[in-house]
N, C-alpha and C positions, 0 to 999 in steps of 0.2 A: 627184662629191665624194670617192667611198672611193680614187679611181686619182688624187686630189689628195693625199689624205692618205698615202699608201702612198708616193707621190714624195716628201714630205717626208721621211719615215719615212726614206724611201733616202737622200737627202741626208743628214738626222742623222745616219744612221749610216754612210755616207762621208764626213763631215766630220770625222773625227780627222785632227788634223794632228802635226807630228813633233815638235814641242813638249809633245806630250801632253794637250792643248786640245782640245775638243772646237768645233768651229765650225759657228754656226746651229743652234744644238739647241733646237728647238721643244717648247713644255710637252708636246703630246701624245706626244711621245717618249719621256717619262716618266709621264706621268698619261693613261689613257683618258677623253678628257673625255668621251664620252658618257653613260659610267657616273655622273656624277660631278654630269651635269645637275641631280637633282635634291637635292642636298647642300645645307645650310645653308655658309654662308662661315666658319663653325667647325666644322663637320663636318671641313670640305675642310683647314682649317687645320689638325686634329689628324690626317688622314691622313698629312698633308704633312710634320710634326714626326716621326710615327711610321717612315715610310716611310725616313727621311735619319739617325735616330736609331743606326740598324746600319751607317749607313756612316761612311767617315774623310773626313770634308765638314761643312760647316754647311748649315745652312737657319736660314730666319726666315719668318714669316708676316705682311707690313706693310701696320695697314688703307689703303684705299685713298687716306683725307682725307691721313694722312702721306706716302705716296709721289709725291701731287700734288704738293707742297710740296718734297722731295726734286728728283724730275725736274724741277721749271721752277727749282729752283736748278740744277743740274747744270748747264743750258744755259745759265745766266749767268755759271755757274761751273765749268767743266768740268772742271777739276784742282786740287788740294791736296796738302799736304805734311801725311802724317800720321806720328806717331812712334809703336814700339813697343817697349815697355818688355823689356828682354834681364838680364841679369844684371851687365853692367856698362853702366852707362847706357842710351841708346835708340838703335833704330836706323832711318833716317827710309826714309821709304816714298813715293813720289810715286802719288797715285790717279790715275787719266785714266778720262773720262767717255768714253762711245762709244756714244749712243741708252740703252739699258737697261741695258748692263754699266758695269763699272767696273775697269778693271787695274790692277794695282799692280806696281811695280817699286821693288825698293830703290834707294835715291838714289845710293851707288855705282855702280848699274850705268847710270844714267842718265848721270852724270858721266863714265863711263869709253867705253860703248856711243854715249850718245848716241839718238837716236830708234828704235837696232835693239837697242837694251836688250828681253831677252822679258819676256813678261807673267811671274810670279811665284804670281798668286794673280788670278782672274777672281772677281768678283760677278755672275753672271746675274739679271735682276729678270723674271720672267714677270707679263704686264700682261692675260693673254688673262680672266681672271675679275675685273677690278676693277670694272668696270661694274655685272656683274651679280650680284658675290658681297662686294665690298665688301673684297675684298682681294688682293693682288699679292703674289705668292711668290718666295722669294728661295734659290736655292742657288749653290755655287760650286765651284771646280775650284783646285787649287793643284801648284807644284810640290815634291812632299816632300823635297826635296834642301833645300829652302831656308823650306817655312813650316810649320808642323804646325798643326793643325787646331786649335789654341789661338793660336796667332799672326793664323789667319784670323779665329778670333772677334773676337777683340779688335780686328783692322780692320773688320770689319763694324759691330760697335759703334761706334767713332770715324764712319761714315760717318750712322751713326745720330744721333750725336752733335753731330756740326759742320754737316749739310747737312739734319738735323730739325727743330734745337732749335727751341723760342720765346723763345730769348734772346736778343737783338739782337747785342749784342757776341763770343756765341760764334762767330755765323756772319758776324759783321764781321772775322773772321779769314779765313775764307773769300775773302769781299770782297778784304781789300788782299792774298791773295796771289796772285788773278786780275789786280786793276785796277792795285793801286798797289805790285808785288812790292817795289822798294826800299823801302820801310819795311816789309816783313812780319818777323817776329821768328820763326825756328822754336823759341826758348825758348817762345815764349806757348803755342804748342800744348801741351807738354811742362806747362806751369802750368795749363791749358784740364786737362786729362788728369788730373792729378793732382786737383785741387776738383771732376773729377767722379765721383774715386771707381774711375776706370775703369784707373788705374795705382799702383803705388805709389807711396805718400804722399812728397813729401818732407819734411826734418824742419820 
C-alpha cells in the first residue's frame, strides 16, 4: 500500500506540465490522509480553509449532499458560459466539465483557438472524504497572466451558483445552453449574476 502511495506521490509530483497545470494531483499529495482519519468533516474543513488561506488560490469546503447534485448536473451538463464582471462590462468564460475538475477558458480564446484554447483557471473537486466525512474539497490552479485569485472566486461561486442552486429556472440556464444552445441568451446569465448578488448591480 505505502510503495502505492509513494507512486502516486511520484506521479503528482511529475505531473506538472508546461502550461503550469499540475496533472492528476491526488488529495494525499496535499493532505496526509492518515493523519486526518480521525477528524470530524469540520475539523478537516477548517484545516483545509486554513491550509490554502496563505496561498494565492481558492479553496471551498462542499457538503457532500451538494456536490452530488453538482456532479450528476455536470454529466448532463458538462459545459456553460459563465460571465465575469471586469470594469468595463463582462468577460465570458466557457466552463468544461472533465470527471471532477472544471476548466475554464475565456471565450475569445475559444473562438480564436478553438479546442487547443489552454485551461485559464482549473477547479479540482477532491471526492476521496465524501463518504465518510460528509464533504468534498475543492481547490484550484490558475493562470496569473490572465485570472487573479478574485476572478477565480467569483467563478467558483458562479459554478456554485448555476450547477447548485434549487432554483429551477437558474439551472434551466444551464439546460438550454447544453440542450437547446440557439435559444440560450448569454445576457440572462449576466441578469442571473447580478439578482444574485454575485456581480454588480445593474441600474
Amino acid at each position: 500500500m505505502e510503495q502505492e502511495l509513494e507512486k502516486r506521490d511520484q506521479l503528482a509530483a511529475d505531473g506538472g506540465t508546461s502550461d503550469g497545470f499540475t496533472k492528476n494531483k491526488t488529495l494525499s499529495s496535499i493532505l496526509n490522509l492518515e493523519m486526518i482519519q480521525d477528524n470530524t468533516g469540520e475539523e478537516i474543513a477548517e484545516l483545509w480553509m486554513k491550509y490554502y488561506s496563505t496561498k494565492d488560490t481558492i479553496s471551498a469546503v462542499i457538503p457532500t449532499q451538494m456536490y452530488e447534485m453538482i456532479s450528476s448536473r455536470a454529466k448532463s451538463c458538462p459545459s456553460f458560459l459563465f460571465a465575469l464582471p471586469q470594469k468595463e462590462g463582462y468577460e465570458f468564460f466557457l466552463g468544461q466539465w472533465s470527471g471532477h475538475e472544471i476548466h475554464f477558458t475565456s471565450l475569445i480564446n475559444v473562438q480564436t483557438m478553438g479546442e487547443n484554447a489552454p485551461s485559464q483557471l482549473i477547479l479540482y473537486h477532491y471526492t476521496d472524504l465524501q463518504q465518510d466525512k460528509g464533504v468534498v474539497l475543492m481547490t484550484a490552479e490558475m493562470d496569473p497572466k490572465f485570472i487573479t485569485v478574485h476572478h477565480a472566486q467569483c467563478l467558483a461561486n458562479q459554478v456554485q451558483l448555476f450547477y447548485g442552486t434549487q432554483k429551477h429556472e437558474t439551472y434551466r440556464l444551464v439546460e438550454t445552453f447544453n440542450h437547446h444552445p440557439a435559444d440560450f441568451k448569454h445576457m440572462s446569465v449576466v441578469a442571473e449574476l447580478e439578482q444574485s448578488g454575485l456581480a454588480p448591480g445593474g441600474s
